[in-house]
Every structure is written in C-alpha cells, then in structure tokens.
C-alpha positions as CSV (number, residue, x, y, z in Angstrom):
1,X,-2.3,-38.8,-2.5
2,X,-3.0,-40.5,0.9
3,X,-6.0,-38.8,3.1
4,X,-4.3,-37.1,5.3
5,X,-1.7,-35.3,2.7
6,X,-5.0,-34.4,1.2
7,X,-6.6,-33.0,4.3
8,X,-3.6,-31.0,4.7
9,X,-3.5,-29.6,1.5
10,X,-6.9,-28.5,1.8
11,X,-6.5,-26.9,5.2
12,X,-3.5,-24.9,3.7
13,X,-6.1,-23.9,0.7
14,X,-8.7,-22.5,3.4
15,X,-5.9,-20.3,5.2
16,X,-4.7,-18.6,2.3
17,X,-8.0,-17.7,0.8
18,X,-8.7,-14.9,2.7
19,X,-5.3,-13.6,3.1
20,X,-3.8,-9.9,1.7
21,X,-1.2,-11.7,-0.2
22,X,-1.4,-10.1,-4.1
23,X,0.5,-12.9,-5.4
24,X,1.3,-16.3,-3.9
25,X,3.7,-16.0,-0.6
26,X,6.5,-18.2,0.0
27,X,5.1,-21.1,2.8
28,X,8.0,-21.5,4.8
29,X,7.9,-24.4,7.3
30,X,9.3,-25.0,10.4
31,X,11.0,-28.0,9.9
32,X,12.7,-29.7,13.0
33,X,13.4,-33.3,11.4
34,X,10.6,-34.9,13.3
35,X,7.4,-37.1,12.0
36,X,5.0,-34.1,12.4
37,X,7.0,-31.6,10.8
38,X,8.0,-34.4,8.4
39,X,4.3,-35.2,7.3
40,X,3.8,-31.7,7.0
41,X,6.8,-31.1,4.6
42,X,5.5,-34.0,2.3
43,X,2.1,-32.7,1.9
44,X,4.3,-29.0,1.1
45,X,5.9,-31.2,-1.8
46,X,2.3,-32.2,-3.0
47,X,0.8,-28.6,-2.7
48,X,3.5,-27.0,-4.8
49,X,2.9,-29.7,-7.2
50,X,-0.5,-28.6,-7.3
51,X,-0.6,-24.7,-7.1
52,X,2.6,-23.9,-7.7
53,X,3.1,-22.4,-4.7
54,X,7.2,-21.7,-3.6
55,X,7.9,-23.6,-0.4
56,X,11.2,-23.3,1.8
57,X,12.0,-25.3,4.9
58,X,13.4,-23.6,8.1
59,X,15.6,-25.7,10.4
60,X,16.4,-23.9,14.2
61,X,19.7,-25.8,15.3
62,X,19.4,-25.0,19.6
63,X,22.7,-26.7,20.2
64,X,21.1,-28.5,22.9
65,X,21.9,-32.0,22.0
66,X,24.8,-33.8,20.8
67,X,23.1,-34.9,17.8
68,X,21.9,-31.6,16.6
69,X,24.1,-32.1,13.6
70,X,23.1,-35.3,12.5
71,X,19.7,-33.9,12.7
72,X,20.1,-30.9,10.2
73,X,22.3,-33.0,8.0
74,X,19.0,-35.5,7.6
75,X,17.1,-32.3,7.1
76,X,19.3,-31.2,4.6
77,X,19.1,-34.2,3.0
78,X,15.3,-35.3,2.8
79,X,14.8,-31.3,1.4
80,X,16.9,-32.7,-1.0
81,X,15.1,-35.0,-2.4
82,X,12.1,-32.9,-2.5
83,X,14.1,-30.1,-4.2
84,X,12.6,-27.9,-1.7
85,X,15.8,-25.6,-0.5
86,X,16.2,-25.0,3.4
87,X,17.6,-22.2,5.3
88,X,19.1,-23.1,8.9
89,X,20.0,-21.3,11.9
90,X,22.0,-21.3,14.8
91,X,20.5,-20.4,17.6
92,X,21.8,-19.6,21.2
93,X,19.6,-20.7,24.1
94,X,19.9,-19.3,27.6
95,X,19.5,-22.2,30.1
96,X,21.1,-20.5,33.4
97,X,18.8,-20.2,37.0
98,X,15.6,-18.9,36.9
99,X,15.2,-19.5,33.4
100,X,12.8,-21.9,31.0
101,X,14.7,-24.4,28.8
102,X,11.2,-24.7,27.1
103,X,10.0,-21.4,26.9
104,X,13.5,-19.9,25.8
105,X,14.0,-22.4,22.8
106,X,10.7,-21.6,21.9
107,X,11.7,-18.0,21.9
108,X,14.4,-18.4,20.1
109,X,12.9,-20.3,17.6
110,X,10.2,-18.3,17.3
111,X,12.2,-15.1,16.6
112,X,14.3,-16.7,13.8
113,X,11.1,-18.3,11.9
114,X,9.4,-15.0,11.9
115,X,12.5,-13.2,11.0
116,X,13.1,-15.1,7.9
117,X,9.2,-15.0,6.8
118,X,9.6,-11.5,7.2
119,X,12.4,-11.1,4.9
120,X,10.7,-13.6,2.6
121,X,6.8,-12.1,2.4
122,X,6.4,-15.8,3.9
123,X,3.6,-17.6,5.8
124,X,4.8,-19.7,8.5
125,X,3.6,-23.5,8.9
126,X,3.7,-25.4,11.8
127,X,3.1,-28.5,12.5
128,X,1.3,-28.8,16.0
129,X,-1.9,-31.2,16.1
130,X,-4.7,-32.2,18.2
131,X,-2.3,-33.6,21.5
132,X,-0.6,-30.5,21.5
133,X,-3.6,-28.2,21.3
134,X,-4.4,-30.1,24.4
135,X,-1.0,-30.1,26.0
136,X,-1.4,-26.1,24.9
137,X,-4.8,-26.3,26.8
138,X,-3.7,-28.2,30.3
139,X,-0.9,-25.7,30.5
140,X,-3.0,-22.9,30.2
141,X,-5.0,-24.0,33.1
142,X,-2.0,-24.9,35.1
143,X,-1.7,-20.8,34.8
144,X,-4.6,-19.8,35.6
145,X,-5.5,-18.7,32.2
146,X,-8.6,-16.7,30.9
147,X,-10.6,-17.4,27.8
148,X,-7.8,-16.2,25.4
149,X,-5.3,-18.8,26.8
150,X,-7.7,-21.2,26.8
151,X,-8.3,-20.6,23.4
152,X,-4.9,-22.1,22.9
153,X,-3.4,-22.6,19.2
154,X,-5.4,-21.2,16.1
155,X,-5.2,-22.9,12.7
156,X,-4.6,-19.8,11.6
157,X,-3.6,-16.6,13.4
158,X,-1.3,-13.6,12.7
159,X,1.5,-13.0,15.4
160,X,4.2,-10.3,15.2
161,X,3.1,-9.7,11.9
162,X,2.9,-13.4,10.1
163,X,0.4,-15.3,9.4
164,X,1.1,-18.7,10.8
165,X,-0.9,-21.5,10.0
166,X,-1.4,-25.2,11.5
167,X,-3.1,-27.6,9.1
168,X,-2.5,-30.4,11.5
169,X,-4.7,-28.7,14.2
170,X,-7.2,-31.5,14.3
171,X,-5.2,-34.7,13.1
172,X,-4.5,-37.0,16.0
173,X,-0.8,-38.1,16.7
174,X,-1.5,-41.6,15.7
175,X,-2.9,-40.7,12.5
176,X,0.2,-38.7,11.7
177,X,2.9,-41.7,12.9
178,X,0.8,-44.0,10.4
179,X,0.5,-41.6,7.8
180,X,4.4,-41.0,7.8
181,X,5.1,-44.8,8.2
182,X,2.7,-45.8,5.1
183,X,4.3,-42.6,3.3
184,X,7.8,-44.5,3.8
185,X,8.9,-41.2,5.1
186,X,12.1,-40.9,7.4
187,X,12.2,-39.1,10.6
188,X,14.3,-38.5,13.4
189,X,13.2,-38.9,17.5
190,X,14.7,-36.1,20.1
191,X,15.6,-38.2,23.2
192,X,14.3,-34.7,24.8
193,X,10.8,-36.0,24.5
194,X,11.3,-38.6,27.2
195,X,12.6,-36.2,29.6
196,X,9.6,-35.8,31.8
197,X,11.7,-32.6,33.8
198,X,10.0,-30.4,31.2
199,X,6.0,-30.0,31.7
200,X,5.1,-30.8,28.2
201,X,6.8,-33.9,27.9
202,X,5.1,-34.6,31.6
203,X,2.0,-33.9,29.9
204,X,2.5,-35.8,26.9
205,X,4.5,-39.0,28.4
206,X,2.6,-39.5,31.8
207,X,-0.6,-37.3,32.2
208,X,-2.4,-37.2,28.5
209,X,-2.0,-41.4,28.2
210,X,-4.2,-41.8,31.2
211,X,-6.6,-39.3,30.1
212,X,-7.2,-40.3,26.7
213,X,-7.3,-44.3,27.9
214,X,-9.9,-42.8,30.4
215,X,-12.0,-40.7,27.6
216,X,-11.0,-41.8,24.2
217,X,-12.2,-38.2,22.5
218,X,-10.8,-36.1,24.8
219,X,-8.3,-34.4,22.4
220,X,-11.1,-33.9,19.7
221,X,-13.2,-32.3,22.8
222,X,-10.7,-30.1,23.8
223,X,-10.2,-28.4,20.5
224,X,-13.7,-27.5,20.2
225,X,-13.8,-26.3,23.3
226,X,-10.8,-24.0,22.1
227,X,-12.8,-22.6,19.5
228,X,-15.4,-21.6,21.4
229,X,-13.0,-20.2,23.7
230,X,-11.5,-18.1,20.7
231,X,-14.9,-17.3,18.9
232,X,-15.9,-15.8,22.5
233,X,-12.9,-13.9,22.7
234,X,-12.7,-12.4,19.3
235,X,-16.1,-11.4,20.4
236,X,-14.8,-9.8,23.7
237,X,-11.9,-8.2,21.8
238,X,-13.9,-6.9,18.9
239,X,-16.1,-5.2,21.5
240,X,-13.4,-4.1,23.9
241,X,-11.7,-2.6,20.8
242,X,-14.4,0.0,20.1
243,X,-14.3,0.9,24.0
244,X,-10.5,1.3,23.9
245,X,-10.7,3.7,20.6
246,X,-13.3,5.5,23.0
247,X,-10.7,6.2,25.8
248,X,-7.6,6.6,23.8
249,X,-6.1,10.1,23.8
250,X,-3.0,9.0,21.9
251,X,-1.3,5.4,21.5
252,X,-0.1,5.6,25.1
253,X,-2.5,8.1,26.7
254,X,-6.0,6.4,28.1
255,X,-8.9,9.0,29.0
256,X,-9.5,7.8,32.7
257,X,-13.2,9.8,33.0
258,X,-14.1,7.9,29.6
259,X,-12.4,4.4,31.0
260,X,-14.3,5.1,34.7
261,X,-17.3,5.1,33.0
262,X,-17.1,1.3,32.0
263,X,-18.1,-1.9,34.6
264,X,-15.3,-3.2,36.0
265,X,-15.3,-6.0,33.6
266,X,-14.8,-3.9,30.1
267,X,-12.7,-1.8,31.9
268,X,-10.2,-5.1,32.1
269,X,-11.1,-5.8,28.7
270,X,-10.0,-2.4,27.2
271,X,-6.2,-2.7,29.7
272,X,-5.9,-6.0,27.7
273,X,-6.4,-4.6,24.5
274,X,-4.4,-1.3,25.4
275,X,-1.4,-4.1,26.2
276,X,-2.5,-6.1,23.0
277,X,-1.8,-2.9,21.2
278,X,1.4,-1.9,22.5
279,X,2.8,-5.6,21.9
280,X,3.4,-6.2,25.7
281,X,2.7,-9.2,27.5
282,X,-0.7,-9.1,29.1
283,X,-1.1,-8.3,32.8
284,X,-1.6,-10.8,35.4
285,X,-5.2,-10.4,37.4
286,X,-3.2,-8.5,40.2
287,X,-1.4,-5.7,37.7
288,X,-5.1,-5.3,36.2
289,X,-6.1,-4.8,39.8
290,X,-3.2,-2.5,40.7
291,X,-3.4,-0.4,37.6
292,X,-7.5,0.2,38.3
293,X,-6.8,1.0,41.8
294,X,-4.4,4.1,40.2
295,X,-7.8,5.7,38.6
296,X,-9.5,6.1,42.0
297,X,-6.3,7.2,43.8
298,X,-6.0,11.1,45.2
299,X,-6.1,13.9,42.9
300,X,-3.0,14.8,44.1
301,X,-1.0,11.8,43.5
302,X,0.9,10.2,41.0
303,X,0.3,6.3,41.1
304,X,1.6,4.2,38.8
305,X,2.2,0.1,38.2
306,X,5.6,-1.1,36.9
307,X,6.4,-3.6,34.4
308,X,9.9,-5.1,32.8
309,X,9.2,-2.8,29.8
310,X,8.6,0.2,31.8
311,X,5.6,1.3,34.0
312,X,1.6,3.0,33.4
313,X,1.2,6.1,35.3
314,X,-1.5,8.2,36.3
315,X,-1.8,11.9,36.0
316,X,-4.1,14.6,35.6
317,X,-7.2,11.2,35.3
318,X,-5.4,9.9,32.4
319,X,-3.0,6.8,32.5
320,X,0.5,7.1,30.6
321,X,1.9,4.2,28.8
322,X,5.8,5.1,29.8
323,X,8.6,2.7,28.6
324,X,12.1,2.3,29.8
325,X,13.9,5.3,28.4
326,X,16.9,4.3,26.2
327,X,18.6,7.6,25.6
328,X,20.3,9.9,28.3
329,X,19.1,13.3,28.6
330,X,21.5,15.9,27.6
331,X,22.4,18.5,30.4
332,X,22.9,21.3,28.3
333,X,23.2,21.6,24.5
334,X,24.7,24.8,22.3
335,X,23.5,25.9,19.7
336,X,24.4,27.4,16.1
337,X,22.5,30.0,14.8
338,X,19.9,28.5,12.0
339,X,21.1,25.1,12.8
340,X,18.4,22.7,13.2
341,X,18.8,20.7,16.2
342,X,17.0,17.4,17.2
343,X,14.9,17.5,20.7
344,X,15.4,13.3,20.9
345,X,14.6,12.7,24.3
346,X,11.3,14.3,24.1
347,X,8.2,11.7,24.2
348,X,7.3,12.7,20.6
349,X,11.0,13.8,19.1
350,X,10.7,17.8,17.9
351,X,13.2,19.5,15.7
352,X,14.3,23.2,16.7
353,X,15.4,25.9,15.1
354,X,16.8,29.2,16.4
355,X,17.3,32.3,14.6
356,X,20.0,35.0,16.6
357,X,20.5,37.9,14.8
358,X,22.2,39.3,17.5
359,X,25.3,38.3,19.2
360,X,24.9,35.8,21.8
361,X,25.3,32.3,23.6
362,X,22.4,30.5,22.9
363,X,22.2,27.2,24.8
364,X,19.4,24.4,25.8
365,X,19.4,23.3,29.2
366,X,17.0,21.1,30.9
367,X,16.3,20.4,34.6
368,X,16.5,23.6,35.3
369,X,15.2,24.2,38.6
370,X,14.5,26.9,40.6
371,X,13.6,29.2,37.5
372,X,11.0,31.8,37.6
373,X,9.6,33.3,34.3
374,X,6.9,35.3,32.9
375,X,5.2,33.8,29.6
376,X,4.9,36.6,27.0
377,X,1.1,35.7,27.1
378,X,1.2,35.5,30.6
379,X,0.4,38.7,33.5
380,X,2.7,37.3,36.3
381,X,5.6,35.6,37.1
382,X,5.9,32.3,38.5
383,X,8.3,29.7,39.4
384,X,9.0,27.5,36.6
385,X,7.2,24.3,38.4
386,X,3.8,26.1,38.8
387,X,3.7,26.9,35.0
388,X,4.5,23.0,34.7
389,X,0.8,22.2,36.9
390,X,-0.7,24.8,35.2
391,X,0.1,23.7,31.7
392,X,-0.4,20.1,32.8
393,X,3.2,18.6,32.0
394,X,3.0,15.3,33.7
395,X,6.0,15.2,36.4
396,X,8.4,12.2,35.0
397,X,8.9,14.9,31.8
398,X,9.2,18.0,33.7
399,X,13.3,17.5,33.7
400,X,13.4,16.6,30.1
401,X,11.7,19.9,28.9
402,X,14.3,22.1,26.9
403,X,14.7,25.7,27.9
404,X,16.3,28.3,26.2
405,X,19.0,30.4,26.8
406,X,20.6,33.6,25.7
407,X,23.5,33.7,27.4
408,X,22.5,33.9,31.0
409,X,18.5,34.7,30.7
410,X,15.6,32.1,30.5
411,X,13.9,33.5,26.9
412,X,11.7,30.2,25.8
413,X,11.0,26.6,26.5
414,X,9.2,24.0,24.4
415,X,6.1,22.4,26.2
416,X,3.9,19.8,24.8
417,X,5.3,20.5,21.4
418,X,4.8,24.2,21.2
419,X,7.3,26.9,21.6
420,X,6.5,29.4,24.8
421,X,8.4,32.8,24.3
422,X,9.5,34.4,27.8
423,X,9.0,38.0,27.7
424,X,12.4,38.1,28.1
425,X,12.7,37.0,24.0
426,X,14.2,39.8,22.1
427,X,13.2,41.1,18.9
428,X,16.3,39.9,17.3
429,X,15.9,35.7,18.4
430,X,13.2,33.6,17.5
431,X,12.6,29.9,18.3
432,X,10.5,27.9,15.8
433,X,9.4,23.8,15.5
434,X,10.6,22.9,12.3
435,X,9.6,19.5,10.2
436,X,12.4,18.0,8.7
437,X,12.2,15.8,5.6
C-alpha cells in the first residue's frame, strides 16, 4: 500500500472513531471521475479490504458538458473493477441571469449526496485537499468572511445531518497527481477547470501558482491557520450556545431583556447561533445590525428585518422567528358536532373539538373585526383588539385567531393555545383542545 493510500486510510479510521454509528455505516463517496476523487476511491478499495467496511460510489451527472456521458460510463467502469457498486444521478442545474454556475452545481450536488447517505445511514467522503482548503480560504476573504468562514473545510464535520469527512485535507495536489500516476490509476480532466470565468478556477489556474512559487508552504500555512480559526470558533459557538438557551422562550421566540443584557459582541454571537439553529443562512453584518437596532426600537412599535425565508419581528421585547406562511387561512369553517377539527394555520397546530347539544350553526371564523366581547372571566366588555394587547397576541396572528360561533353570536376564541369562553357560551356548548393520536 503506497503512503499516501495509507495516510488516507488512517484519516478515515480517526473520523469514524468517535462517531454514533452502532455498526459500521456505509462510506459513500462522491465520485466525479477526477484524480482526487479517483485516489480517494482506491484507498476506499484498500479500507474495505481491511475493515470490512461497505463502500458505494456516488456520481452527480450536471449535464453541463458534452462529455458528461463518457465520464459516468468511465466511472461505471473503474467501480467495476473494484466491485464497489455506484449510484448516479441526474441532476438539473439552473444557469439563467443572476445566478452561480458554481454555487448552483454545488447545490445540487450537494443535495443528492446527502440525500442518498441519508437513505443509506452513510458517511459522505470527499475528496478536497490542501489547494482547495486554500481556494475555500481566499474566497472567504473575498466575502468578507468572519472566523467561521475562515475556518473553511473541516476533515470532519456534520452538515444537514451527515457526517462528511475529507481525508485528503492536508495532501498537496502534486502528491495526489503522483500518487494516482504511480498507482496506474485512470482519470478523466473537466475542460471546465481551465475556464478562468469561474473564481475558483481563477484562483486555482492564475492566482494560487504565483503565490505558492512566492511562498512554497503557503497551502500547509493556510490550513493551520483554518484550524485555529475553527478551534476559536467552536469556542465562540460553545459559549454563545449557553447564552442562546438563556434567551430562548421557545425555538423561535428570543427573550429581548435577557439578550439586552449581553455586550454587543455575544449578542451577535447568540443571532448566529439562533440562525445556526433554525438552519438558515447566517446574516450578513448589516441584518445583525438591523435586527439589534429592532430591540431598542419604541415600545409601541413593531420592527422587524426580512429575509428570503421569512422575517424576525419584534413584539412585546421579544423577537419572533416568523417564516413565510405556506398555507392560506380559511375564512370561515363549519363545524359538526363532536367532530374534531384541525386549527392548521395556527403557529403551533391545535385540534378542536365542539360539543352542541343544542341546535345550532356552529362555525369558525377568523379576522373578525370589529367584535366586542366579554370573557366569562372577564368584568367588562371590550373590543376584540384590546383583549388582543391585553393578552399579548402579537399582531401578524391576530387575523389567524379562530373564533367561535353559534349561529350569529361570538361564544369563544382560542388564544395562545387555550380556549376563552365568552359569557355568551351556553350551558349546552362546550369547546375543548383535544390531542390527537
């Protein structure tokens, strides 16, 4: 077994040995045809041999070039000869204006490898070295990244789930080519790569040579510095973690007194780990701004910061994680006497149950507007908004709460998942919450 086969194998060991995986998981790799992912297929083959451990190849087809085919035919065939069996896929990219060619294949790529490892209970294995931790690294700056950009590419690191795992994180791309040539290993070359339109190949064809002629160990420099980029910001995120289960009300309700209480700094720390949470891309410097300046706004106002997914509000102190809504809000609903029926709009989804012993219309409405009722519990009337301040409904759900109606008179609404009976209820009606298995 050459060296570097060796030092792969041995990388792969040190990932899995601290993993929750009761009995070996199925390492899938990401196998595009080329020498890295080529190398790293090889060393697969010896590491099975060794362990026993089931290995399966994944091939993304983008479409993008007119030898795609020929590609996944050579894939098909070197898998082949390793008896390792290989699932592909089809994938469409989107290339029209505005858009990435990079960062959509990558995308799509990325969705279909995590897809099938998990289907498979598998870890995925990429095969990304030391050039492209610093292509990873140069981009990040381009962005004006933080430390967790900077951090770049981890040799291991769960995402969406699945542990991935680069044991080619610290071989050189040279070491790899002659590796694969001395191997007698077959490879193909994307005529991509020499399209300097796209910033990586930029990087890698034009900007990285000169570098590296310039400072020989600059690739071996930049990945330390991305460790301690990464050990710093598991630090930060360990800590900023504890402050976030501090402020947290629910998963998408933030305590603003608690947060307010924080420097400026953690307070950043803890919107980025709220975000992290929620699996939502993190906010640029000026949302994190924007969504601080929200906690300090009037008492009487409703700020709020908006975001593809949806938008974080403000009210009553606390800030509201609020995604787009994809369901409609019913107008008006009937309902059958000891029929369940399913509140599904609602923030948290309530099932309802109502119990007329009498005869009777009875029918949901909400949006109702204009409405003035007297809580059972209650000493005076009020319009139906005032009960909303009072009970501190926050306004984007005060025309989604469901009121109840016997034929033409208000008799209960549901509010913050309890049931408020209007003295209007009579004997013969009730309206309960009811868990449904």
């Amino acid at each position: 077994m050459s060296e570097i086969v060796n030092h792969i194998c041995e990388s792969i060991t040190a990932a899995l040995a601290n993993t929750p995986f009761e009995a070996p998981p199925l390492l899938a790799v990401a196998y595009s045809g080329g020498v890295d992912s080529s190398l790293l297929l090889h060393a697969l083959h010896a590491f099975r041999e060794q362990t026993s451990t089931p290995v399966h190849a994944v091939h993304v087809h983008h479409g993008l070039s007119d030898n795609a085919d020929t590609w996944l035919h050579h894939c098909q065939s070197e898998c082949d000869k390793l008896s390792i069996p290989l699932t592909h896929y089809h994938v469409a990219v989107d290339n029209g204006a505005r858009k990435s060619l990079e960062a959509e294949a990558r995308d799509a790529r990325y969705k279909v490898l995590h897809e099938f490892c998990h289907t498979h209970n598998g870890v995925l294995l990429l095969g990304q070295h030391a050039e492209d931790q610093l292509e990873t690294l140069l981009l990040q700056l381009k962005r004006g990244a933080g430390p967790q950009g900077l951090a770049g590419m981890g040799a291991q690191q769960w995402r969406n789930g699945i542990l991935t795992v680069r044991p080619m994180l610290a071989l050189q791309k040279t070491d790899i080519v002659d590796a694969a040539t001395q191997l007698n290993l077959q490879w193909v070359n994307d005529e991509s790569n020499a399209d300097n339109r796209y910033d990586r190949n930029f990087l890698r064809n034009q900007i990285i040579p000169a570098l590296s002629e310039r400072w020989p160990q600059l690739s071996k420099t930049a990945l330390r510095s991305a460790q301690l980029c990464a050990e710093q910001t598991a630090l930060v995120t360990e800590q900023a973690e504890v402050h976030l289960s501090q402020c947290l009300k629910t998963d998408t309700q933030l305590k603003g007194a608690t947060l307010l209480t924080l420097s400026q700094n953690w307070q950043r720390a803890v919107l980025r780990q709220w975000f992290s949470k929620q699996s939502a891309l993190l906010p640029s410097q000026a949302q994190l701004a924007q969504i601080e300046n929200t906690l300090t706004a009037k008492q009487d106002a409703t700020p709020e910061v908006s975001f593809s997914w949806g938008k974080v509000a403000r009210f009553n102190n606390d800030l509201y994680w609020l995604p787009k809504r994809n369901t409609q809000i019913p107008q008006s609903l009937d309902v059958r006497d000891s029929v369940d029926t399913e509140l599904y709009w609602l923030r948290e989804p309530l099932t309802l149950r109502v119990t007329n012993k009498l005869s009777g219309a009875v029918t949901i409405k909400m949006g109702v507007k204009g409405l003035r009722v007297k809580p059972k519990s209650a000493q005076v009337s009020k319009l139906l908004k005032e009960w909303f301040k009072q009970w501190k409904v926050p306004t984007w759900e005060r025309a989604e709460v469901p009121v109840i109606f016997l034929d033409e008179a208000a008799v209960a609404l549901v509010v913050n998942q309890k049931v408020v009976t209007l003295n209007t209820m009579p004997a013969t009606l009730s309206v309960e919450i009811v868990n449904v298995d």
